[in-house]
DRENFI-300338 format. One record per residue: residue in one letter; residue number from 1; x, y, z of N, C-alpha, C, CB in turn. Coordinates in steps of 0.2 Angstrom, whole numbers, padded with zeros to 4 digits. Atoms other than C-alpha are relative to their C-alpha. Glycine has a CB too. Layout:
<recs>
residuo,num,n.east,n.north,n.up,ca.east,ca.north,ca.up,c.east,c.north,c.up,cb.east,cb.north,cb.up
A,NUM,X,Y,Z,X,Y,Z,X,Y,Z,X,Y,Z
...
</recs>
This chain:
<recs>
residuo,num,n.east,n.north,n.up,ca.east,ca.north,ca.up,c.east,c.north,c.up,cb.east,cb.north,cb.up
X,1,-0006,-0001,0002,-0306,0201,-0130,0001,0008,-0001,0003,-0003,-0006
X,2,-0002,-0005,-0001,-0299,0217,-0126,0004,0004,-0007,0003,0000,0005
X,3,-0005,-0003,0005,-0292,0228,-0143,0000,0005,0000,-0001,-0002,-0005
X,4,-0003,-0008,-0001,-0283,0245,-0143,0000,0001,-0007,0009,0001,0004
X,5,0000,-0002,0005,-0286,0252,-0157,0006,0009,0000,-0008,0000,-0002
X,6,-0005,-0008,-0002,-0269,0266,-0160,0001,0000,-0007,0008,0000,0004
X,7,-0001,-0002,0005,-0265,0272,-0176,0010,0002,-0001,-0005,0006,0001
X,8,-0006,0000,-0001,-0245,0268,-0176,0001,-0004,-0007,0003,-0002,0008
X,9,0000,0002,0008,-0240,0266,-0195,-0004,-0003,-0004,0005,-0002,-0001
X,10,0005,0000,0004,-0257,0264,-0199,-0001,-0008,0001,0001,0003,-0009
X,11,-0001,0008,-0003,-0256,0246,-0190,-0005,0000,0007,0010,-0001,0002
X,12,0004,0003,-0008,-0267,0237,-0176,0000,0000,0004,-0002,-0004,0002
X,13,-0007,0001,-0007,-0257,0235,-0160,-0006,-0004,0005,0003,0010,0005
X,14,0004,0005,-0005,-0267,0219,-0151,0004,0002,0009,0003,-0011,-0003
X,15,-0002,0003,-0011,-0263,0220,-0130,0000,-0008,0000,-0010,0003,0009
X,16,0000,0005,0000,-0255,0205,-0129,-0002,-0003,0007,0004,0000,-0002
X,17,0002,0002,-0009,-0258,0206,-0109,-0008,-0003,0001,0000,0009,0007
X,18,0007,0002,0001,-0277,0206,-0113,-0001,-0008,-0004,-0004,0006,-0004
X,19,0003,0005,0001,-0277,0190,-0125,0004,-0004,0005,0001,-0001,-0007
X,20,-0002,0006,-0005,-0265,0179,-0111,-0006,0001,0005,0009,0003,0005
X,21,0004,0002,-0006,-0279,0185,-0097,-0006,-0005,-0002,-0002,0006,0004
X,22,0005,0003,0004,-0293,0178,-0110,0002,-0008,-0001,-0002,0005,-0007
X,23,-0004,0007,0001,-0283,0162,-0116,0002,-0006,0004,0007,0002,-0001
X,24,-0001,0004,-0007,-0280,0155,-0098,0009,-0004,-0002,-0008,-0006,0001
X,25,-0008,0003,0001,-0261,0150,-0104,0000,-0006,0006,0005,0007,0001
X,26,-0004,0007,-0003,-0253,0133,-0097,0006,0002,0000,-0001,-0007,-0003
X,27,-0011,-0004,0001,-0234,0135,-0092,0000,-0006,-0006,0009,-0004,0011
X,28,-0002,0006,0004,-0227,0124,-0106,0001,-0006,0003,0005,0000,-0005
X,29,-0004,0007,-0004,-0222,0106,-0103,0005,0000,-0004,-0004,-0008,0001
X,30,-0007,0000,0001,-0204,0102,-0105,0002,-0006,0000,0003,0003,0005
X,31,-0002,0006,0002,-0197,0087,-0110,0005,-0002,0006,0004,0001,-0007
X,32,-0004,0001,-0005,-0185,0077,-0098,0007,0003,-0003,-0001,-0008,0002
X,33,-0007,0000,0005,-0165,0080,-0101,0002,-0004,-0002,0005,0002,0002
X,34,0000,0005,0001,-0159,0071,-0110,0007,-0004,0002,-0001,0000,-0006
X,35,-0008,0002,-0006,-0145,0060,-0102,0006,-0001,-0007,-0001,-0011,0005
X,36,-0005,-0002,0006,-0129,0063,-0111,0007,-0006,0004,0002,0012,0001
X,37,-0004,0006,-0001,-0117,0046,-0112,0005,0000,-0006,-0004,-0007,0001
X,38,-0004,0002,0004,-0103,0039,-0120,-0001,-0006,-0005,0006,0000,0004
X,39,0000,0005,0004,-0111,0024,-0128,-0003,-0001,-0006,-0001,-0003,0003
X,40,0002,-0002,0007,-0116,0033,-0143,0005,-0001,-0006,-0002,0006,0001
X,41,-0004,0002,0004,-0109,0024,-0159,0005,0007,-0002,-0003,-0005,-0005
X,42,-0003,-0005,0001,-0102,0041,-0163,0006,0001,0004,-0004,0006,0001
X,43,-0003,0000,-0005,-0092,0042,-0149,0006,-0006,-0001,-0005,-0001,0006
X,44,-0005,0006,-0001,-0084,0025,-0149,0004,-0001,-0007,-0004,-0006,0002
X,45,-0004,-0002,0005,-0079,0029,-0168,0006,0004,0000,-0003,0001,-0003
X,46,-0005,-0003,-0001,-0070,0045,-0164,0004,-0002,0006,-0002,0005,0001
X,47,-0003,0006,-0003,-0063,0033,-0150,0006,-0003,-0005,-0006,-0005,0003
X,48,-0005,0002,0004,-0055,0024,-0162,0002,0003,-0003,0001,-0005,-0003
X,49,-0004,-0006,0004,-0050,0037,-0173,0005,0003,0002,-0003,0006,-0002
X,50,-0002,-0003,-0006,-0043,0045,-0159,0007,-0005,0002,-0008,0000,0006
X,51,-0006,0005,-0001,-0031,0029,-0155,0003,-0002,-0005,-0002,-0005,0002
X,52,-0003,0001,0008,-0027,0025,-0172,0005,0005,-0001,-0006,0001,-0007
X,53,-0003,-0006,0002,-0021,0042,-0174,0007,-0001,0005,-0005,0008,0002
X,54,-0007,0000,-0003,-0010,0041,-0159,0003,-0005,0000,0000,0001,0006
X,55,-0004,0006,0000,-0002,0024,-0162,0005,0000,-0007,-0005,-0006,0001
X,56,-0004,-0004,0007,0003,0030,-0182,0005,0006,0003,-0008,0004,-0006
X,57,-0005,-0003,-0004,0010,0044,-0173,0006,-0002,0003,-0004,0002,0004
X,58,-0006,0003,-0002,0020,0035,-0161,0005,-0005,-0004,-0002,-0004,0005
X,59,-0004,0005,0003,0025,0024,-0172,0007,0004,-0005,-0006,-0005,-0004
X,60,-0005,-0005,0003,0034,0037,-0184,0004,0003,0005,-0004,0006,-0002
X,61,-0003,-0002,-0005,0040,0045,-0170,0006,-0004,0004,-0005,0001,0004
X,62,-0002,0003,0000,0047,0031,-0166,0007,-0003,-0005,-0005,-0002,0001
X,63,-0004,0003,0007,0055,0025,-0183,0004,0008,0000,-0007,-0002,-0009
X,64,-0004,-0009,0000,0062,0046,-0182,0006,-0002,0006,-0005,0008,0003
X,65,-0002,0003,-0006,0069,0039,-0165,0008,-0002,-0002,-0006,-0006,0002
X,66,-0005,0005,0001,0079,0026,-0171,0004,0000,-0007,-0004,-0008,0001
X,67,-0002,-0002,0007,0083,0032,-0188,0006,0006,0003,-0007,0003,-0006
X,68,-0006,-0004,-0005,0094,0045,-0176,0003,0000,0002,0000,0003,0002
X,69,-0004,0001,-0005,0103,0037,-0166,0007,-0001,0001,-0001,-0004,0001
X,70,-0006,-0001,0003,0118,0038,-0177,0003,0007,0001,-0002,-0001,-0007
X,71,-0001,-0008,-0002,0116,0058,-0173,0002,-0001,0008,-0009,0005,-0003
X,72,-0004,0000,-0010,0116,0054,-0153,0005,-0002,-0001,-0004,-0006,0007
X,73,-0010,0002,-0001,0132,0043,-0154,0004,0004,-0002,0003,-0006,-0003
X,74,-0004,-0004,0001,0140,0055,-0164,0003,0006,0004,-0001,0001,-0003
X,75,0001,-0007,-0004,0135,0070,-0155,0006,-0001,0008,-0011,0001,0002
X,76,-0002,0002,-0005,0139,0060,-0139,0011,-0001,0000,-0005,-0006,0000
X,77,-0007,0003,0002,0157,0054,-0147,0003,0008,0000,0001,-0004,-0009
X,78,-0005,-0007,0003,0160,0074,-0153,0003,0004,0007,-0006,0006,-0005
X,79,-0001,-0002,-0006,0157,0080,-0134,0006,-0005,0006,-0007,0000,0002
X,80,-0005,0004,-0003,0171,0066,-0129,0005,0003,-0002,0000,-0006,0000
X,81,-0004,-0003,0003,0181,0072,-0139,0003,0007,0000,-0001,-0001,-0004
X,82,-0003,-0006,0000,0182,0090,-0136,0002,0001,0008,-0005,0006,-0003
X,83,-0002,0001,-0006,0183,0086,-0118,0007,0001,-0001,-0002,-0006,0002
X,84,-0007,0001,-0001,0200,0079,-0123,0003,0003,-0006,0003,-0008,0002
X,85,-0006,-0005,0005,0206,0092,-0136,0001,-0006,-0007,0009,0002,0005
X,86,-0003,0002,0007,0205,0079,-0151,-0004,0001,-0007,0002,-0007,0001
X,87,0004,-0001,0007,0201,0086,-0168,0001,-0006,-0005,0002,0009,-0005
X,88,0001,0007,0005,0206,0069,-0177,-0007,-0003,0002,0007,-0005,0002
X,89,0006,0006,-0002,0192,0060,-0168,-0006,0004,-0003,-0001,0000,0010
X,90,0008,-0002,0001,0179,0074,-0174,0001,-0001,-0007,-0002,0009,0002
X,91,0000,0002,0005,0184,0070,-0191,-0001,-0009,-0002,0007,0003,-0002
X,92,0002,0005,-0002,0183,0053,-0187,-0007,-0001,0000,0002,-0002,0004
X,93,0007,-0001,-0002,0166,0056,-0181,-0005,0000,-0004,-0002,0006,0003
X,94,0004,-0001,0003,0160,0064,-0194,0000,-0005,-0008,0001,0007,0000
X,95,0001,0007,0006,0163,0051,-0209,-0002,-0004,0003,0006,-0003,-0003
X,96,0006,0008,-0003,0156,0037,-0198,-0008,0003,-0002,0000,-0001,0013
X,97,0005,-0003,0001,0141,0049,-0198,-0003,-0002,-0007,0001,0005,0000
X,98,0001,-0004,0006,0142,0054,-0216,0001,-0009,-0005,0009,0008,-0002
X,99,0000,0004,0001,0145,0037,-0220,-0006,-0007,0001,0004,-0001,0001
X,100,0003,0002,-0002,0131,0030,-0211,-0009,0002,-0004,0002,0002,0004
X,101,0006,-0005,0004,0118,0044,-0219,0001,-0001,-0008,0001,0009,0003
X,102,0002,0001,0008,0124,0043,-0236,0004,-0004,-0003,0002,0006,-0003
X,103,-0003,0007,0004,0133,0027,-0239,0007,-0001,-0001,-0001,-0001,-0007
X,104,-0008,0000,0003,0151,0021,-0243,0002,0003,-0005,0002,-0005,-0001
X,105,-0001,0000,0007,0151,0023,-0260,0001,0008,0000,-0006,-0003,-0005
X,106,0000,-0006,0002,0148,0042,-0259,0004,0004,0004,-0006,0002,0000
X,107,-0004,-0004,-0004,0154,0048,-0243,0008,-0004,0002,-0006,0002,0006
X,108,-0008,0003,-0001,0171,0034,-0241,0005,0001,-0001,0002,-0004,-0002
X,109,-0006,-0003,0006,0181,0040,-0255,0003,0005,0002,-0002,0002,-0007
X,110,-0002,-0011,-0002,0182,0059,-0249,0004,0000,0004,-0005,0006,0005
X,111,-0006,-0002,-0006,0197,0065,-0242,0000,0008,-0002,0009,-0005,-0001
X,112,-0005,-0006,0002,0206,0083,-0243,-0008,0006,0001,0005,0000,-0009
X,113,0004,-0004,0000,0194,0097,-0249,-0006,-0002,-0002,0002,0006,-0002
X,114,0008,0003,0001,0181,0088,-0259,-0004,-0002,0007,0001,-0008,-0005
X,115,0005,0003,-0004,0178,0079,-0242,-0005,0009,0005,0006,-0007,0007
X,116,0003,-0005,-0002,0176,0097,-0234,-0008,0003,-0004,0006,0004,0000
X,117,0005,0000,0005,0166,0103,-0250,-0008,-0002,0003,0002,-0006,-0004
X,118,0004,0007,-0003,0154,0086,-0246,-0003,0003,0007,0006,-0008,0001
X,119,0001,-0001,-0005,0152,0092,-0229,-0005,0008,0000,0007,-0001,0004
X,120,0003,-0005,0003,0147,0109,-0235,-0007,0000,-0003,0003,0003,-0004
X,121,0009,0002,0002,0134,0103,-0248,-0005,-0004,0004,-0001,-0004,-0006
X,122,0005,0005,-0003,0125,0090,-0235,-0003,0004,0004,0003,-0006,0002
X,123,0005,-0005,-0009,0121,0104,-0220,-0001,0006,-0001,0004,0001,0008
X,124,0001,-0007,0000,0113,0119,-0218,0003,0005,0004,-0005,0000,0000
X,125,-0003,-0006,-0003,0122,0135,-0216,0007,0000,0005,-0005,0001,0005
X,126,-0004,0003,-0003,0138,0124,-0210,0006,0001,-0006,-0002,-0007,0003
X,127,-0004,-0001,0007,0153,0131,-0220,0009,-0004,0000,0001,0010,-0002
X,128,-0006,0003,-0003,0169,0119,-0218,0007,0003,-0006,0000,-0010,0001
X,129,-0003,-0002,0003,0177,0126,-0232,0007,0007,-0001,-0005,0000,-0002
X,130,-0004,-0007,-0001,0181,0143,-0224,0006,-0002,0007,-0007,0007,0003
X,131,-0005,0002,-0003,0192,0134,-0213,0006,-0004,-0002,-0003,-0003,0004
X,132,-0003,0008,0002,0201,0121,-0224,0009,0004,-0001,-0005,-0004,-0011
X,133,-0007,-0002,0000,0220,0131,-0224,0000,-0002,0007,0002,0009,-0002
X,134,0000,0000,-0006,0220,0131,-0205,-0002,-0009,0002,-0005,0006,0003
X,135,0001,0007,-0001,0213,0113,-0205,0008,-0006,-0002,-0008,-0003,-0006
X,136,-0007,0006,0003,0229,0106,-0217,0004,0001,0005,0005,0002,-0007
X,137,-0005,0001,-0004,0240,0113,-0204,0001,-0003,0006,0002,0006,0002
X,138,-0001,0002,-0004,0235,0107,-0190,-0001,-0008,0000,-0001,0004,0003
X,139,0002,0007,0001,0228,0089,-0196,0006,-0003,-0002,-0005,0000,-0004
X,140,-0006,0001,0004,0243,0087,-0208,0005,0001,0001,0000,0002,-0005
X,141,-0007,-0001,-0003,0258,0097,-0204,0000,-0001,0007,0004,0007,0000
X,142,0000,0000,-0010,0254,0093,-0184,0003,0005,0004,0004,-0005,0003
X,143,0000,-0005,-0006,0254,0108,-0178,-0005,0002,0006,0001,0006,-0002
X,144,0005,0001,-0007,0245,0112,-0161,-0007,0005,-0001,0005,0003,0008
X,145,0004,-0007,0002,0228,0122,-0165,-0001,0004,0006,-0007,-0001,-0004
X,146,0001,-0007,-0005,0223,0138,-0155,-0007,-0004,0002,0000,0009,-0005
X,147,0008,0000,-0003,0207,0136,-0141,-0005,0001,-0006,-0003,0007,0007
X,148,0007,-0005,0005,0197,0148,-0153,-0001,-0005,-0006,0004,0010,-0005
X,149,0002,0004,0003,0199,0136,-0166,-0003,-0009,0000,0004,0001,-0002
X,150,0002,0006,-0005,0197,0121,-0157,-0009,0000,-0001,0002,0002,0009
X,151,0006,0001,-0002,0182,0126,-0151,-0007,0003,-0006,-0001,0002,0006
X,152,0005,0000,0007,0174,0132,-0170,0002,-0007,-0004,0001,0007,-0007
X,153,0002,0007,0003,0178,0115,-0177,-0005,-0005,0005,0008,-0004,0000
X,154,0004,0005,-0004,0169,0106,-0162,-0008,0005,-0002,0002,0000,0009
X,155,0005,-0004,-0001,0154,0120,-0164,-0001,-0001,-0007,0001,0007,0003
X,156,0002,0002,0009,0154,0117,-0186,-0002,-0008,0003,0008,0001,-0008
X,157,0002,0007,-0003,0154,0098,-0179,-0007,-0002,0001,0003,0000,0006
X,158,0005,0002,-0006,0140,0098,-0168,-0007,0002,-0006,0001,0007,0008
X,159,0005,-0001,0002,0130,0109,-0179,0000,-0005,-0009,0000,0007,0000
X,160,0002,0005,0007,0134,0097,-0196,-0005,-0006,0003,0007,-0004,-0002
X,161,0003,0009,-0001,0128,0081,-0187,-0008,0003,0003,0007,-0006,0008
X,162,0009,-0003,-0001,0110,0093,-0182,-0003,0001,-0007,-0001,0010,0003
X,163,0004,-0002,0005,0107,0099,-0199,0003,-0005,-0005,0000,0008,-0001
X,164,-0001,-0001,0008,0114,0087,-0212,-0005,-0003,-0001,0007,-0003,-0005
X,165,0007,0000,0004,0100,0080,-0224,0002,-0007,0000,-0001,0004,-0007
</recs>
């Protein structure tokens, strides 16, 4: 065995090239790969975890679905209606709704401004309140309302029946 003797921080410094030619080194041996499958119980647990998850899922999704469908018909009802220019029908609309979501008892009774009010506290950012002079005239005294108004009662409408609670 070959050894360098150097003096590099007072340390030994072996030639590694000299101990490999003395050593007679062997390539290593190497294991086979290992075969990589899906019929590892690991696997087939996150498998069902995996399915579970999505059928809980659907299933909510589901039940959200059909718990809304009261919001499609209306919605659907509000867009017939402005078709044909009628703000009675969106008032209509909207208590079938408001009656649906929050019961007879609470939402039946409402008329005038309490019902507007009522319509105010249940949605977000939807103010019917700031309309309710212009509503009496043309609901009640039967006068003819203006496009511009027309189409912010269908546009408060649309957005009550998105956001009430």
């Amino acid at each position: 065995m070959r050894i360098q003797d150097s003096n590099i921080d007072s340390l030994r410094v072996v030639d590694s090239l000299a101990l490999e030619a003395n050593l007679k080194l062997q390539p290593l041996y190497e294991p086979d790969p290992v075969n990589f499958d899906f019929s590892a119980p690991g696997w087939l647990f996150l498998g069902v975890i995996l399915i579970l998850a999505a059928l809980i899922l659907g299933f909510f999704e589901l039940r959200k679905y059909r718990r809304n469908k009261y919001r499609r018909d209306a919605y659907e009802d509000l867009n017939r209606f402005e078709k044909s220019g009628d703000l009675e029908g969106v008032f209509v609309t909207l208590k079938r709704a408001a009656i649906f979501r929050f019961g007879r008892e609470e939402a039946g009774p409402l008329t005038g401004e309490s019902w507007l009010e009522f319509l105010d506290k249940t949605a977000k950012g939807v103010k019917w309140t700031d309309v309710s002079s212009d509503l009496e005239k043309y609901l009640y005294q039967g006068k003819d309302p203006s496009p511009e108004f027309s189409k912010l009662v269908f546009a408060k409408a649309k957005e009550w029946i998105k956001t009430h609670a």
